[in-house]
Every structure is written in C-alpha cells, then in structure tokens.
C-alpha positions as CSV (number, residue, x, y, z in Angstrom):
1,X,14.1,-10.7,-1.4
2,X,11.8,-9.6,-4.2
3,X,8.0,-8.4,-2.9
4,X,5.7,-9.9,-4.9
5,X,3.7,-7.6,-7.9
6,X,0.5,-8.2,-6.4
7,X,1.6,-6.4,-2.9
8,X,3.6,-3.5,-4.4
9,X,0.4,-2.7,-6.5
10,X,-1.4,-2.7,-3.7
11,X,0.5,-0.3,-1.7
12,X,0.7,1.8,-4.8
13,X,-3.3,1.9,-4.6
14,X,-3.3,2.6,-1.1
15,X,-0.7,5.3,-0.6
16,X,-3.4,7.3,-3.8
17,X,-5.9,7.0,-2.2
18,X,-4.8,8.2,0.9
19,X,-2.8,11.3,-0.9
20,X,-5.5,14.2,-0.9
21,X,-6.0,16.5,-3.8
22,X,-8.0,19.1,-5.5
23,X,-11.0,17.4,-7.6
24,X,-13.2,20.3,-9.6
25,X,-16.0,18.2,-10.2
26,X,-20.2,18.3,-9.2
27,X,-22.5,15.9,-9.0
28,X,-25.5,16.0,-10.6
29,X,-29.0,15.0,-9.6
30,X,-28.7,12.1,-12.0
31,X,-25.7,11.0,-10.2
32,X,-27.8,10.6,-7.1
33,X,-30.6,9.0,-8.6
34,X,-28.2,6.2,-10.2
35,X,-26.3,5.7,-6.6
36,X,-29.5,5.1,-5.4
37,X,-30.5,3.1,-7.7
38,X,-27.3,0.7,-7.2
39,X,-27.8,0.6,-3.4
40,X,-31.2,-0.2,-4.2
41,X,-30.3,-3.2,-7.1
42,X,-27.1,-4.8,-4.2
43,X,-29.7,-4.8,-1.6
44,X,-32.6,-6.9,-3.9
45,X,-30.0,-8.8,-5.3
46,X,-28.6,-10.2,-2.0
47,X,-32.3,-10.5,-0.5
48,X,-32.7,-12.9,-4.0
49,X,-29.3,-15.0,-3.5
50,X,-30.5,-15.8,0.2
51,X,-33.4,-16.3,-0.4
52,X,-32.7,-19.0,-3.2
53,X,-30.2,-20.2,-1.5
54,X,-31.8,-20.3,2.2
55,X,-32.0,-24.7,2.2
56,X,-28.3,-24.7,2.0
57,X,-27.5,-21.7,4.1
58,X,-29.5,-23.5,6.9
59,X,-28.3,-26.9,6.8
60,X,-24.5,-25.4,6.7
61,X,-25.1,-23.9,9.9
62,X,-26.7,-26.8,11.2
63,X,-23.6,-28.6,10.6
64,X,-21.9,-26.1,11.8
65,X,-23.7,-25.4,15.4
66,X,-25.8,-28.4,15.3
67,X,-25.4,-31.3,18.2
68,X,-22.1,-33.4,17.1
69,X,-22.4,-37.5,16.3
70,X,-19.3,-38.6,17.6
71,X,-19.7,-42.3,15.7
C-alpha cells in the first residue's frame, strides 16, 4: 500500500520542524515593526470581511439555531 505524496510531505515538514538546530540569526527593529504591522493588517482585514459580510453571517446562524418549520 502506497501513502499518498501529500501525507509523506507532510510528515517530512513536520519531523523539520520539530528537529532543533543552531540558527545564527537577529532580528532587527524593522523586523518587529513589520510583524506588527502584519498582526495589525490580519486583524483589520477580518474586522472588514465581517463586517461586509455580517447579513449573511447572521441569517446562517439563524438557520442554523433558529426555531425549525417542520412543514
């Protein structure tokens, strides 16, 4: 039985990122000035999508946990 590519890729990726090794790197202040800025950007950005998108967020849920017409 042949694992699909997809999984064994996977595993791949996890068993590397789970491996620990030396990294002689910094970060800079820019770095933390652009990580906030991307925190800052997801959090707008999903604020935007719900809000634009509140009508149908609503009404799903009222289908969802609403009273049920058994017709």
């Amino acid at each position: 039985m042949r694992l699909p590519t997809l999984v064994v890729l996977a595993g791949f990726t996890i068993v590397l990122a789970l491996v620990p090794r030396s990294a002689f790197a910094y970060i800079d202040p820019g770095t933390g000035s652009f990580l906030f800025q991307s925190v800052v950007a997801v959090v707008i950005g999903a604020g935007f999508l719900v809000r634009t998108s509140w009508s149908r967020i609503r009404e799903r849920f009222k289908r969802l946990f609403g009273p049920r017409r058994d017709v």
